[in-house]
C-alpha positions as a Markdown table, in Angstrom:
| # | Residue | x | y | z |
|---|---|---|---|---|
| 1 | Unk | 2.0 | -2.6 | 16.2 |
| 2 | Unk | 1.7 | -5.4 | 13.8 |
| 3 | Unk | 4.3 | -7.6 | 12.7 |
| 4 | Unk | 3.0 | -7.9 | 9.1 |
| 5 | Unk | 5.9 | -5.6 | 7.2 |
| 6 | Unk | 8.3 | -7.9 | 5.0 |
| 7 | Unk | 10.5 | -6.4 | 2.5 |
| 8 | Unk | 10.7 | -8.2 | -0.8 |
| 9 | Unk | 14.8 | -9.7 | -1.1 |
| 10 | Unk | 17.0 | -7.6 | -4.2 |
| 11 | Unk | 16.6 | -8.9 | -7.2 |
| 12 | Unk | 17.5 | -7.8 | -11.1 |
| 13 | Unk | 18.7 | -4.1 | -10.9 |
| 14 | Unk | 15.9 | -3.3 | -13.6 |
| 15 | Unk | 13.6 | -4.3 | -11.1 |
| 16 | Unk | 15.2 | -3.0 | -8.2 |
| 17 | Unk | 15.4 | 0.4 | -10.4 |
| 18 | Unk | 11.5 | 0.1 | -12.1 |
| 19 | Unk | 10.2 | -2.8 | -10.2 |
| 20 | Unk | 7.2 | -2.0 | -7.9 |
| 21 | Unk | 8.5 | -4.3 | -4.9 |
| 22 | Unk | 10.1 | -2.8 | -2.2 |
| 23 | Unk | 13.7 | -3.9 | -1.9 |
| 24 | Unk | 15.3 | -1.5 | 0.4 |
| 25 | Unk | 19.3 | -1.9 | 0.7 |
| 26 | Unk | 20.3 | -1.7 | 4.0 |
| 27 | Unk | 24.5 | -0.8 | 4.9 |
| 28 | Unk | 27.6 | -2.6 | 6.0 |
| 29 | Unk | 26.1 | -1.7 | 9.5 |
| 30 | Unk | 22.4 | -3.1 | 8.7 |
| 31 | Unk | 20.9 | 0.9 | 8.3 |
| 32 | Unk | 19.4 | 2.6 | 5.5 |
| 33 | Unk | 19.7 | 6.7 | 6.1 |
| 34 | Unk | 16.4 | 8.3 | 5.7 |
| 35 | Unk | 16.0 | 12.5 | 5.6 |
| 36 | Unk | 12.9 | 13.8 | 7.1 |
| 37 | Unk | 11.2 | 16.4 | 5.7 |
| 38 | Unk | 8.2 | 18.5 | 7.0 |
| 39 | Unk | 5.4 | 17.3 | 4.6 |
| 40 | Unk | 3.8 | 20.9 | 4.3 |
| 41 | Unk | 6.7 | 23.3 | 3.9 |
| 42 | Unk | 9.4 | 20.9 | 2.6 |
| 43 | Unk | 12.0 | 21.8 | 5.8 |
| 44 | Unk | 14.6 | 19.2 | 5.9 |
| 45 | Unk | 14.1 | 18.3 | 9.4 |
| 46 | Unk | 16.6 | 15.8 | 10.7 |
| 47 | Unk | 18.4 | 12.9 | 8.5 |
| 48 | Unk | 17.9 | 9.4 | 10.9 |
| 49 | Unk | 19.4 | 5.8 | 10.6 |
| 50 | Unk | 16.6 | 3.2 | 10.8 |
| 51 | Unk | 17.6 | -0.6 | 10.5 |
| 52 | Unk | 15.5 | -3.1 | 9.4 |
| 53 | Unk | 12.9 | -3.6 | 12.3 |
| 54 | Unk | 13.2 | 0.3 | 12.6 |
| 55 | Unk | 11.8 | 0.6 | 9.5 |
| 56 | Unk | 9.1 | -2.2 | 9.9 |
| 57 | Unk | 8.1 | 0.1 | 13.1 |
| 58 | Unk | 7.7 | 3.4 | 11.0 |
| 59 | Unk | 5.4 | 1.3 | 8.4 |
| 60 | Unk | 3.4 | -0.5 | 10.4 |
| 61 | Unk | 2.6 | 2.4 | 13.0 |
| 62 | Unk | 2.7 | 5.3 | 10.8 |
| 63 | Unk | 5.2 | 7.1 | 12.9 |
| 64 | Unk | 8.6 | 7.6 | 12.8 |
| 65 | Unk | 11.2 | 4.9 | 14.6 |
| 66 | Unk | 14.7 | 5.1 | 14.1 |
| 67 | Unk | 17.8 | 3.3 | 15.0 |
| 68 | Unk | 20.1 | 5.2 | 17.1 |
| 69 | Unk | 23.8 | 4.3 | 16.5 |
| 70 | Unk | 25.1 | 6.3 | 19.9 |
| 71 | Unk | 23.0 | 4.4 | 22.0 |
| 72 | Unk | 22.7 | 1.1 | 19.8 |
| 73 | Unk | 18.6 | 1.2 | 20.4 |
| 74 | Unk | 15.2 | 1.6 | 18.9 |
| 75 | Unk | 14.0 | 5.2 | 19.7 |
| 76 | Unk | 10.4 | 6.4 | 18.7 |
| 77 | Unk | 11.0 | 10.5 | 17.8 |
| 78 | Unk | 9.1 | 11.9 | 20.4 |
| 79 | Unk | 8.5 | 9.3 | 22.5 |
| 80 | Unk | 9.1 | 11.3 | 25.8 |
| 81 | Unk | 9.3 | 14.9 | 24.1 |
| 82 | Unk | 5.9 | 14.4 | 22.8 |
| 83 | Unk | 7.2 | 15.8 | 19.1 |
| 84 | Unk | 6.5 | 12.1 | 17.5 |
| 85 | Unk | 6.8 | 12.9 | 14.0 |
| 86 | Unk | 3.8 | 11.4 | 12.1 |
| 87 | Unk | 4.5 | 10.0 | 8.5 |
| 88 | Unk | 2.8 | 11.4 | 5.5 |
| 89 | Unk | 4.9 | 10.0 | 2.8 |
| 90 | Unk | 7.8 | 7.5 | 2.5 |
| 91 | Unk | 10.4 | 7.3 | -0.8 |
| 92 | Unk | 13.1 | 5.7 | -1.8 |
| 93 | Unk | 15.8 | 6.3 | -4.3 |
| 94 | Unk | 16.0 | 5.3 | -7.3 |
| 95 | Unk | 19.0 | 2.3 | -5.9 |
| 96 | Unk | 16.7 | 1.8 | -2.8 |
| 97 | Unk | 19.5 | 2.7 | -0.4 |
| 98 | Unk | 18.0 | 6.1 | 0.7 |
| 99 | Unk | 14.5 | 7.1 | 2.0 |
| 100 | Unk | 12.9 | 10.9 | 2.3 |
| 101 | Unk | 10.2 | 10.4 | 4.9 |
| 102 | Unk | 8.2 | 13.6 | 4.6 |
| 103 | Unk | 6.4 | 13.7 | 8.2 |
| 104 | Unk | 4.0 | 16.3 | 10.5 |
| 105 | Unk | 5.3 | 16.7 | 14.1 |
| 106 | Unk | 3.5 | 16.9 | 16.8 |
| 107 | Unk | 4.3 | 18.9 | 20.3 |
| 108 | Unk | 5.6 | 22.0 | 19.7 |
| 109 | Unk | 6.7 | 21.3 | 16.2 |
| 110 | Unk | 10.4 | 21.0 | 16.8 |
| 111 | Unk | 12.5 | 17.8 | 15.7 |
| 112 | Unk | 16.0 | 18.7 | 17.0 |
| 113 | Unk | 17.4 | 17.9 | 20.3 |
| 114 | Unk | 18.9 | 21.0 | 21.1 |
| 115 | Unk | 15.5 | 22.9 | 20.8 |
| 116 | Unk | 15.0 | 23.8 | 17.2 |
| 117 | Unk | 12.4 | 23.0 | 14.7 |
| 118 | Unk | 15.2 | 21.4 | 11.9 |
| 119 | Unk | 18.3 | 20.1 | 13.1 |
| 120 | Unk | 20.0 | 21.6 | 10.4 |
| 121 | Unk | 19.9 | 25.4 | 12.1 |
| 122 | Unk | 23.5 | 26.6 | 11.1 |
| 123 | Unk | 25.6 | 27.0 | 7.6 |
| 124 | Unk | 29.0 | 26.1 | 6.9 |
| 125 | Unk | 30.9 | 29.3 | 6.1 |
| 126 | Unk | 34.8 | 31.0 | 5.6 |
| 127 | Unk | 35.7 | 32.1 | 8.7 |
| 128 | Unk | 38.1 | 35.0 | 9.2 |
| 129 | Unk | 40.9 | 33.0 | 8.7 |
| 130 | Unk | 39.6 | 30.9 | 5.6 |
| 131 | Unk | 39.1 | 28.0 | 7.1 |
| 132 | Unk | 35.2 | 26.4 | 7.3 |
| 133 | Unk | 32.9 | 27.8 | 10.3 |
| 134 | Unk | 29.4 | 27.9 | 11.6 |
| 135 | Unk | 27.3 | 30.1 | 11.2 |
| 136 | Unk | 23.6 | 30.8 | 12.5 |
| 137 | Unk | 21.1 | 30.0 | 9.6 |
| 138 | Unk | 19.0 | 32.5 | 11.7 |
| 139 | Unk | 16.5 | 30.3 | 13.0 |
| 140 | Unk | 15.0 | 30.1 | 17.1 |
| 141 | Unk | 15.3 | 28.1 | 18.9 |
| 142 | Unk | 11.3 | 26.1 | 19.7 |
| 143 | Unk | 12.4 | 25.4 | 23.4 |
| 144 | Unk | 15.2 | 25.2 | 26.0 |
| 145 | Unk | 15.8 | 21.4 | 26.6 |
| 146 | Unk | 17.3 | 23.0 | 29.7 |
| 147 | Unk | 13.9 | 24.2 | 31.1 |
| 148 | Unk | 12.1 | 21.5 | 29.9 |
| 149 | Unk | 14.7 | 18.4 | 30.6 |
| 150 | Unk | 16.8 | 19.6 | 33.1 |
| 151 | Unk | 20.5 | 20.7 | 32.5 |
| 152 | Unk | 22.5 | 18.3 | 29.9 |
């Protein structure tokens, strides 16, 4: 990895808004939320935190590196899984406070933790009693983390 990614400070909202220098605006917290995006099909695959260095990581390598706010550390997706998501295209926002990182994953093409290809696997409807409930978008499930991790 090279050290070699600086991001330009925020300037004139013009050229924050028009401007061709990257000025990414990073939270209260130091993290700019990026959603990630399967670069053939358009699945939203996962929505990630990635801090400054984060970011610099995902840049300079080409794949994904996120800042994860449970355990307050870098973590490279697919690092141990093998499902390293490799970046085809990074935006930003018109404000430059959120990115869409549309990526390929490798492994067995899944992105979510609990075995499925998109984290985003059920929809919030009325339940029975009118109050919000899950509901299975009706996708499978890649893999068992269970088989393949161990139990937890």
């Amino acid at each position: 990895m090279t050290e070699h990614t600086h991001f330009a400070p925020r300037t004139s909202k013009t050229e924050i808004e028009l401007g061709t220098a990257f000025q990414p605006k990073f939270d209260a917290d130091g993290l700019i939320g990026c959603v990630v995006t399967d670069a053939d099909d358009g699945t939203v695959l996962m929505v990630g935190y990635m801090n400054a260095e984060a970011l610099r990581r995902t840049i300079d390598t080409g794949e994904a590196w996120y800042w994860s706010r449970s355990r307050q550390e870098y973590w490279k997706k697919g690092g141990t899984s093998g499902q390293v998501q490799s970046v085809v295209e990074l935006l930003t926002d018109c404000d430059q406070d959120a990115l869409v990182m549309k990526v390929r994953v490798a492994g067995n093409g899944a992105t979510c933790h609990v075995g499925y290809r998109s984290c985003f696997y059920r929809k919030v409807v009325q339940g029975p009693d009118g109050e919000p409930a899950l509901e299975s978008t009706g996708a499978e499930r890649v893999y068992d983390p269970a088989t393949v991790y161990g139990a937890g």
